[in-house]
N, C-alpha and C positions, 0 to 999 in steps of 0.2 A: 826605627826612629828613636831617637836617643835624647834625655834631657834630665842632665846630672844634676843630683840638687846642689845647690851655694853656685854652679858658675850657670851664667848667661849664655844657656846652649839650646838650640835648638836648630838639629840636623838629621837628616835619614843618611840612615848608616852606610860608608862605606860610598857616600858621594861628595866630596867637599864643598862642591857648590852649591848647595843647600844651607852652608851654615850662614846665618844671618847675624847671629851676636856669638863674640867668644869674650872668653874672660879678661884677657887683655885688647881693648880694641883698638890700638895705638897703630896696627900694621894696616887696618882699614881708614881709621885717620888720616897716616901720611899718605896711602894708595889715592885718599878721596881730597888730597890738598892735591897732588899732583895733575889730577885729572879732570879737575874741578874748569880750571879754567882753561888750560891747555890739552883737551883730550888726545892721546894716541894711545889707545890700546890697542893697536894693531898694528904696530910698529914691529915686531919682531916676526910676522907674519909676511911670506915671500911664497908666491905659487910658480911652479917649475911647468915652465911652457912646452914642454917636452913631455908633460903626463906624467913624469919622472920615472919612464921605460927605463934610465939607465940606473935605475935600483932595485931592479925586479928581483936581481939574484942575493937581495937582502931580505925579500919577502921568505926564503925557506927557516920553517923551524921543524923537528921532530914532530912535534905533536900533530903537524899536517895530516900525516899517516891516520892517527885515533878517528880524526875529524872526519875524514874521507871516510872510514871505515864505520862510523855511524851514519855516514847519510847515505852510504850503499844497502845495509841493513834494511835502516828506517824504508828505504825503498821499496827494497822487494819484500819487507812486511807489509805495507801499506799496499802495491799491488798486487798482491797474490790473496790477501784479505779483500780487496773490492773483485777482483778477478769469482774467486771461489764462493763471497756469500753471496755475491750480488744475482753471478749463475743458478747460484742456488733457489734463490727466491723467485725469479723470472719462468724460471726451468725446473720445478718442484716435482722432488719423486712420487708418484701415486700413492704411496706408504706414509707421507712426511704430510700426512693433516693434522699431525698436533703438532704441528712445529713452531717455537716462536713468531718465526716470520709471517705464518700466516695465517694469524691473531693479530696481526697491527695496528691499532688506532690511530687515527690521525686527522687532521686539517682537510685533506683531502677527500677521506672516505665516501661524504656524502656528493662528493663530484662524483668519485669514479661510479658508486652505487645509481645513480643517476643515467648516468652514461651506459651502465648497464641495461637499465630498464630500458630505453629510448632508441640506441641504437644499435647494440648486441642484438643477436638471435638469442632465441631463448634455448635453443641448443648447449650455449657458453654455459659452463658451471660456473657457478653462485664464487661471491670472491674472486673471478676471476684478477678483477683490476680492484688493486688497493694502493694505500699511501705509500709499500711497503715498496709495492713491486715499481710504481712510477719513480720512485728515490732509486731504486736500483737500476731504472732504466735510465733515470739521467745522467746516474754515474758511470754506466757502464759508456754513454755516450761522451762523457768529458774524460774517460779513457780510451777512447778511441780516436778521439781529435787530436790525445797529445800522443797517442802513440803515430798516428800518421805524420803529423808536424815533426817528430823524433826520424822517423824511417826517411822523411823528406832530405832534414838538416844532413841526416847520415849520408845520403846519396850524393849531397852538394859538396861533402866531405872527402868524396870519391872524386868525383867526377870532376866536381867545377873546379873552376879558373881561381887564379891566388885570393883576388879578393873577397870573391863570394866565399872560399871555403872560409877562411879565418871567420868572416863575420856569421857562419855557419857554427862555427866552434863556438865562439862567444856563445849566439843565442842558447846553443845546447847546454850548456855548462849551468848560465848563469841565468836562466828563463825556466828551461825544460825543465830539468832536473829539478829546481829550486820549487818547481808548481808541482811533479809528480810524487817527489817524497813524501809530503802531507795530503796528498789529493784526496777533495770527497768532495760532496755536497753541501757540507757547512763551509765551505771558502766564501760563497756564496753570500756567506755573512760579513765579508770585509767590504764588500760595495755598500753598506749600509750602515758601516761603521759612523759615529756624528762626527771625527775627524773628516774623515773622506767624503762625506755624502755632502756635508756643508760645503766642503771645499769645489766640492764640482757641481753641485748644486749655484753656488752664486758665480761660477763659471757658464756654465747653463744663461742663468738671468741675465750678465753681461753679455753673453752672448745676442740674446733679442735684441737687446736694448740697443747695442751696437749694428743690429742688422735692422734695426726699426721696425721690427715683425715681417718681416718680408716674408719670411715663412711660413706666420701666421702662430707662431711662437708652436708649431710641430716639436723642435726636437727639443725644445723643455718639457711636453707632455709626454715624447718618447721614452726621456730620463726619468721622471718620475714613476710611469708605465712600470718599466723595466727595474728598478730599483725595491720598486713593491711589491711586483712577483719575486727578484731576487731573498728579499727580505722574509718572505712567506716559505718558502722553500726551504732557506737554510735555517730557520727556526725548526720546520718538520724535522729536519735530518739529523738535527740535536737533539729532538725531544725523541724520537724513534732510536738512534745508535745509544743512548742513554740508556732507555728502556730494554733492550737487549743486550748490554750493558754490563745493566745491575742486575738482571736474569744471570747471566752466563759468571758474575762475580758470585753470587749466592747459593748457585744450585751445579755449578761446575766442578771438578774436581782438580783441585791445585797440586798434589802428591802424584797425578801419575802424567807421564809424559810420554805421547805418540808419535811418533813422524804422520804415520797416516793423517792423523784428526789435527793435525799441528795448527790449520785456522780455527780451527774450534775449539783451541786449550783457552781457558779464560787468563791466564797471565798473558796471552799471544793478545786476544780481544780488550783487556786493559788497556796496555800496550799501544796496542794500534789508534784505539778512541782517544784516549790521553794524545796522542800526538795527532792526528787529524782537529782535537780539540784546539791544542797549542798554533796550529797552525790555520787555524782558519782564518782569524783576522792576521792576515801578513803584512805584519808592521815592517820586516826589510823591503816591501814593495816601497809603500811610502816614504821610509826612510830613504832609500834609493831615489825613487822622483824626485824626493827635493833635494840630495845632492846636487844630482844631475843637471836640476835647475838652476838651483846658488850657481853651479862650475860653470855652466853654458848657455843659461838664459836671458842671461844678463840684467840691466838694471831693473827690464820691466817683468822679469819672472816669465816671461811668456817661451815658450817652445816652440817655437818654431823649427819648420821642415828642416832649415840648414844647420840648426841650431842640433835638432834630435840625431839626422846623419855625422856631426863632427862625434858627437857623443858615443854613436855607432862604431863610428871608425876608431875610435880612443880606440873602445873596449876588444875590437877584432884585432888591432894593432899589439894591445897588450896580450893577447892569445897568443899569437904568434909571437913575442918575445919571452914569455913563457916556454914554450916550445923550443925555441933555440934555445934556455938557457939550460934548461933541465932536463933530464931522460924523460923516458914515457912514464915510467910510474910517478915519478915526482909531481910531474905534468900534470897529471890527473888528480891528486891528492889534494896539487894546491890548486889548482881550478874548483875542485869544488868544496874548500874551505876558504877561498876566496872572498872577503865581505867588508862590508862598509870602512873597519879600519883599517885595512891594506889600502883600500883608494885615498885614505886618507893622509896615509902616509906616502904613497908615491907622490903627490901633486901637492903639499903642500911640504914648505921649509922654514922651519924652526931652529934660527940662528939669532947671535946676540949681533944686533947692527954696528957697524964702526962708529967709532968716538970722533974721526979726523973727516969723513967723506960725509956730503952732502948731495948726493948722483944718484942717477939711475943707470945701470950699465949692463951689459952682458956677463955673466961668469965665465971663468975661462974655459973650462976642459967640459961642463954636461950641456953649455948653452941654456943652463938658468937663467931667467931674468930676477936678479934679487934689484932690491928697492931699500939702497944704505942711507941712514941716517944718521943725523949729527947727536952727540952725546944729547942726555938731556940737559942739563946744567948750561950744556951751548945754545939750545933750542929754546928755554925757557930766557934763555940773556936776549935773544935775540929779539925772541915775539915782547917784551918787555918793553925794548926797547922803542919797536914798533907801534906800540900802545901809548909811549910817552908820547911819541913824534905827533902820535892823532890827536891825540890832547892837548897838546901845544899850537896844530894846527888850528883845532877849533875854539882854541881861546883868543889866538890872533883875530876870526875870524869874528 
């Protein structure tokens, strides 16, 4: 955030559209005479009804490669880290009773402790069930779902017919992959982010409201149910992966480097928390939904079935021109650095409109519909003129 002394500044850095005064403000002036009374700001804006597939092979840059090659990393550090501690703690060596993990405080402890008394045999050894090991059980269970959903997609990859496979490739790429690279237990904490939770929360309430409680207003109790264990959960699994965290920062040794122990080097456990950290509120989720929204919702925002299927098919569509355009390595690089501003640049066109046409027409050679307008000078003579005419008429009158 930046604000120079002597000039009228005030902007965060490195976004333009934050600045609200600048020293000369003559260019917002004439922007806000123009628009004042004849708004178009979105005159130069043109969406390509073709998804703008025939640009794909503009989508390649070099750095695809770097991209690709960190979220392959990030991968198989983030699963081979839930794989190995999560075993670890569920499946504890007879030897490993001073082990971080099974010490853990938590939220839960006086459940499990409980659950022990009550229902266990008193055969179980003490600690069996802790915050530590139920965080590890859930993880190990939201890796299991995506790896079966993964083995699934793969199969349909194989096996199936043209359409399913593409829209098989899509989800892999741009769902699978995008959930497993960061996967843990604190994801957990984006269903309860107050962007998201508000947003679906007075989706919920319009929901009753429109169904008159037929229901008996069930799946509003269900979302809140569900959103408050979500919330209770991925709090534990921050406050726990922290806690072992700053153990394994402190008392770790940073100079010596094993393959053996490689989940348990603390630059590897940095590492991996830091980016399960970054990743748990997943703002490209959202950011995604509400493209997808704006592009194919239409006026009322709402998603509907056919609405979600053309969206489907976009993205399976653009797979497989992907696919034709580029070998396999390319393929995959750009698939999975694939994101918001590439869609943004296929489907949308940023041209200066003609001065002479006043039409709407077909483009010739990609089958764009651009949407040409008249200078402005002509546009602003015109509606003038048009405003005189009403003036005149309602003085006759």
């Amino acid at each position: 955030m930046t604000c120079r002394p002597g000039l009228q500044s005030f902007s965060v850095a490195g976004d333009p559209t934050t600045s609200f005064f600048t020293k000369d403000p003559s260019d917002l002036r004439s922007m806000w005479a123009q628009h004042e009374r004849f708004p178009h700001f979105f005159h130069r804006i043109n969406v390509a009804v073709d998804g703008g597939l025939p640009k794909v092979k503009d989508l390649w840059r070099g750095t695809r490669y770097l991209y690709a090659a960190i979220v392959i990393c990030l991968l198989v550090l983030n699963l081979g880290c839930i794989i190995y501690i999560d075993m670890k703690v569920v499946f504890p060596a007879p030897d490993d009773t001073d082990s971080v993990y099974s010490h853990a405080r938590g939220l839960f402890n006086p459940v499990c402790e409980s659950l022990e008394r009550q229902v266990l045999t008193p055969h179980v050894s003490k600690s069996w069930c802790n915050s530590r090991k139920l965080l590890a059980c859930i993880e190990l269970l939201m890796l299991l779902i995506i790896g079966c959903s993964a083995l699934r997609l793969v199969a349909i990859m194989i096996c199936g017919g043209k359409v399913r496979r593409w829209h098989a490739v899509s989800y892999f790429f741009w769902v699978v992959v995008q959930e497993a690279y960061s996967l843990s237990a604190m994801r957990l904490l984006y269903f309860v982010t107050p962007t998201v939770v508000l947003t679906q929360f007075s989706a919920q309430v319009q929901g009753v409201i429109t169904r008159k409680c037929s229901r008996w207003g069930w799946p509003l109790v269900r979302f809140c149910t569900t959103r408050s264990l979500a919330g209770l959960i991925g709090v534990e699994a921050f406050l726990i992966k922290f806690r072992e965290t700053s153990i394994a920062y402190e008392h770790g040794n940073w100079w010596k480097w094993e393959w053996q122990r490689l989940w348990e080097d603390p630059f590897v456990i940095t590492l991996i928390f830091l980016n399960q950290v970054l990743g748990a509120v997943q703002v490209h989720w959202f950011i995604r939904e509400r493209i997808l929204i704006f592009m194919f919702g239409g006026v009322d925002g709402i998603f509907e079935d056919k609405e979600k299927n053309l969206a489907l098919t976009f993205h399976a569509m653009l797979a497989k021109k992907m696919w034709d355009t580029f070998s396999c390595i390319r393929f995959t690089a750009l698939a999975l650095s694939y994101g918001d501003y590439d869609f943004q640049y296929l489907v949308l066109i940023d041209e200066q409109p003609s001065s002479m046409n006043h039409m709407r027409r077909l483009s010739r050679p990609s089958g764009m519909f651009e949407i040409e307008v008249a200078s402005l000078r002509n546009w602003e003579l015109s509606a003038s003129v048009m405003s005189s005419e009403t003036t005149t008429t309602n003085d006759g009158s």
